[in-house]
C-alpha positions in Angstrom: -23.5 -5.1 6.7 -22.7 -5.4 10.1 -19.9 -3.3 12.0 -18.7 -2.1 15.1 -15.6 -0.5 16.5 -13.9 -1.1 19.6 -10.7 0.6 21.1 -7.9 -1.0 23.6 -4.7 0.6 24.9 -1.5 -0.9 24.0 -0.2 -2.4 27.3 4.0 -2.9 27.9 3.4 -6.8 28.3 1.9 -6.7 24.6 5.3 -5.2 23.2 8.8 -6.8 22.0 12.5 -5.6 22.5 11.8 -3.1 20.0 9.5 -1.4 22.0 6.7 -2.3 19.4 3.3 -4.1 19.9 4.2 -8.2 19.4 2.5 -9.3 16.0 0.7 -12.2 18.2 -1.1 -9.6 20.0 -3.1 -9.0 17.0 -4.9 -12.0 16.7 -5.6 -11.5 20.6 -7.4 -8.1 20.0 -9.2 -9.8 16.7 -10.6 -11.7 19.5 -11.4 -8.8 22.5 -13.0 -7.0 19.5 -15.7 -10.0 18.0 -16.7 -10.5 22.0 -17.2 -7.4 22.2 -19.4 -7.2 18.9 -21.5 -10.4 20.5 -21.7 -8.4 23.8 -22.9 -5.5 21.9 -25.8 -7.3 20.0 -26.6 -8.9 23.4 -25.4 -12.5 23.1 -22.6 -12.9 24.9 -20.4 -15.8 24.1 -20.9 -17.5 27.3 -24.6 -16.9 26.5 -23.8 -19.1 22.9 -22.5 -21.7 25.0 -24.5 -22.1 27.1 -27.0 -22.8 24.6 -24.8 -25.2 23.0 -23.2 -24.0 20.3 -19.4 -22.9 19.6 -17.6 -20.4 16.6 -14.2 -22.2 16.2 -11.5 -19.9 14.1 -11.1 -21.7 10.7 -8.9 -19.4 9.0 -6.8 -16.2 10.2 -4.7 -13.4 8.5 -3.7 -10.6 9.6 -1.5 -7.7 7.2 0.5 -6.2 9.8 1.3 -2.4 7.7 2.9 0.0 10.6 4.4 -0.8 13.8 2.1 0.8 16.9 3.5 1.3 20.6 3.5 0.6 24.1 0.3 2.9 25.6 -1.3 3.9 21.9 -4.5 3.6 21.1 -6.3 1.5 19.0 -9.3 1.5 17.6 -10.7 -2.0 15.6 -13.5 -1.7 13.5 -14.9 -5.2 12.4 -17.4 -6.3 10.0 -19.2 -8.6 8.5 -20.1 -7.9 5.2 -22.8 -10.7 4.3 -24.9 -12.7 6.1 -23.3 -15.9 6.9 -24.8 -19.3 5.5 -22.4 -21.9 7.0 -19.3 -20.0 7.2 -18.6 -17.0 7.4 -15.9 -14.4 7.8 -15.2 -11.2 10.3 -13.2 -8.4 8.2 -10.8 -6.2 10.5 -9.2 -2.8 9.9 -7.1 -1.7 13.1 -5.9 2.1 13.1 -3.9 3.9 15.4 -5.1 8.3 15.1 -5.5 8.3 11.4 -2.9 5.6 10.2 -4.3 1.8 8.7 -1.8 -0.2 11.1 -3.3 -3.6 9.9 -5.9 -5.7 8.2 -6.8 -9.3 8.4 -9.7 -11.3 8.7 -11.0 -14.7 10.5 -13.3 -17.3 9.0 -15.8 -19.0 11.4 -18.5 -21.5 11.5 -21.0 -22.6 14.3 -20.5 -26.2 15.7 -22.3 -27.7 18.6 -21.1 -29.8 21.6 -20.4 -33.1 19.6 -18.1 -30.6 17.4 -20.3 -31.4 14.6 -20.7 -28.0 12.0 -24.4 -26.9 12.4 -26.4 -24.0 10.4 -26.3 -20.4 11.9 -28.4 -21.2 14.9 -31.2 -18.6 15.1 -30.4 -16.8 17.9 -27.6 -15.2 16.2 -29.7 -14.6 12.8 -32.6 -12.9 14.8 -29.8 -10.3 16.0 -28.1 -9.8 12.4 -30.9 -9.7 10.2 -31.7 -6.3 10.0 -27.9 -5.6 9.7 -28.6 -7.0 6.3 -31.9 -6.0 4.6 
C-alpha cells in the first residue's frame, strides 16, 4: 500500500461567512496533496506530461464530518491501497490535531494526448511497485 501525508494551513480566502473552511476547498487540497505524493516519488506531474500522459478525475467524494477554521492545520494522509490496473482510486483521511474532519476519495485513470485511456504507463509502476509487494 502506498501512503503519504501532507499538511496545509487553512487560509481566510478558503473560508465562508461562518468563519469555516468552504467545502469546495476540499477537493482543492485532494489535489495539493496527490501532487505532492507524485512530487514525492519523484515524477512530478509536469514530468507525466511531458511524457504524454494525463490522470483525469473520474469520480470524487468527499464526507465532510467536522467543520475546521481559518489558520488550522491540516494534515492529509492519502493512499492507495492496490496497485492500479486501468483505474484506480486515491483514499483520503484529512484530520485537524486528533479529530477525522473528512474522508473521500477520487478515482483516476491515465489517458494520453489524443484523450484516449491507456494502461498505467511504466514510469509510474517502476515507482509504486515496491509499495505493493
Amino acid at each position: 500500500m502506498l501512503t503519504f501525508t501532507n499538511s496545509l494551513i487553512v487560509r481566510y480566502a478558503e473560508t465562508d461567512a461562518m468563519q469555516r473552511a468552504h467545502h469546495s476547498n476540499f477537493l482543492i487540497w485532494f489535489e495539493t496533496c496527490r501532487i505532492d505524493l507524485f512530487n514525492h516519488l519523484g515524477l512530478p506531474y509536469d514530468a507525466i506530461e511531458l511524457k504524454g500522459y494525463y490522470i483525469p478525475v473520474l469520480s470524487a467524494k468527499v464526507d465532510y464530518l467536522k467543520p475546521v477554521q481559518f489558520n488550522q492545520t491540516i494534515n492529509i494522509n492519502i493512499r492507495l491501497e492496490e496497485k492500479p490496473k486501468v483505474h484506480f482510486t486515491f483514499l483520503y483521511d484529512l484530520h485537524h490535531e486528533d479529530t477525522l474532519i473528512a474522508t473521500g476519495h477520487t478515482k483516476h485513470v491515465f489517458i494520453n494526448t489524443e484523450n484516449k485511456v491507456v494502461r498505467i504507463p511504466k514510469l509510474f509502476t517502476e515507482l509504486i511497485n515496491p509499495y505493493f509487494k
